[in-house]
C-alpha positions as semicolon CSV with decimal commas, in nm:
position;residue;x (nm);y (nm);z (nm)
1;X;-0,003;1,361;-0,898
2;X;0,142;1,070;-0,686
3;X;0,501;1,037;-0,503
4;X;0,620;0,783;-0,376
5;X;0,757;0,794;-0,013
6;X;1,077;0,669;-0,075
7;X;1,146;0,560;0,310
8;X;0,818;0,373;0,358
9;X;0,804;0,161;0,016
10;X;0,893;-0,190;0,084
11;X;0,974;-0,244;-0,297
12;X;0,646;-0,497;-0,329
13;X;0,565;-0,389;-0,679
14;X;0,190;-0,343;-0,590
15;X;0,192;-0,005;-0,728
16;X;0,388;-0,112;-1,070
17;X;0,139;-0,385;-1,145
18;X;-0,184;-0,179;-1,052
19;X;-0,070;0,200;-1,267
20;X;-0,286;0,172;-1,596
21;X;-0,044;0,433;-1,734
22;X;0,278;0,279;-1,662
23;X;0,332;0,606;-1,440
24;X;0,550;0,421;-1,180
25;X;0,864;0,296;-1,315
26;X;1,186;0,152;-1,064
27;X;1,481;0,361;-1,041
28;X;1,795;0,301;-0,824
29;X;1,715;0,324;-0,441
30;X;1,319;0,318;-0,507
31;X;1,052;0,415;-0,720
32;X;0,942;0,759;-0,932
33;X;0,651;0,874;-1,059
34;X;0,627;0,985;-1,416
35;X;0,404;1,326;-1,453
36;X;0,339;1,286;-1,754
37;X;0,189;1,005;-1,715
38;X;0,003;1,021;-1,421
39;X;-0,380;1,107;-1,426
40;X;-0,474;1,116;-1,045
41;X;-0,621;0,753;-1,064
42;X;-0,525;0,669;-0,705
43;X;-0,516;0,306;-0,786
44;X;-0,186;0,313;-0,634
45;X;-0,288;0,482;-0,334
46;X;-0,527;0,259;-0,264
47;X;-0,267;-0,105;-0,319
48;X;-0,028;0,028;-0,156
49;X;0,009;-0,173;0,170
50;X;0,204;0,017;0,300
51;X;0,089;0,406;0,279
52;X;0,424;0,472;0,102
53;X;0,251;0,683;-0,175
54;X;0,087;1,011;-0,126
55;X;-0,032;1,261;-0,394
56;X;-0,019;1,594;-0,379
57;X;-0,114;1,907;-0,549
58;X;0,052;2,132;-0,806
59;X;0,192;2,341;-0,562
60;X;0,348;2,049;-0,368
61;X;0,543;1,902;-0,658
62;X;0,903;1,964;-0,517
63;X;0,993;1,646;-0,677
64;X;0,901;1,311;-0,865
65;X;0,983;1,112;-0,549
């Protein structure tokens, strides 16, 4: 699964546009990544121009963020 680094997103939108599942939706203050709908792609990993979007294992989920 992918989070989002909430400090190091610049809001660009790269990783909105580039999700084939729609995984990565806007909330207030930054961005969240939906679960459910996230299949490990790493096509946002790899836009992001920024580095602002890691992912991490099941046992690192401590959040959607």
């Amino acid at each position: 699964m992918a989070l989002v680094t909430i400090g190091a997103c610049q809001g660009c939108g790269a990783c909105l546009l580039t999700c084939p599942t729609h995984a990565i939706r806007p909330v207030a203050g930054g961005l969240t990544v939906r679960a459910d709908r996230c299949t490990g792609c790493l096509e946002c990993v790899e836009i992001c121009p920024v580095d602002a979007i890691r992912v991490t294992g099941p046992d690192e989920r401590g959040g959607t963020r």
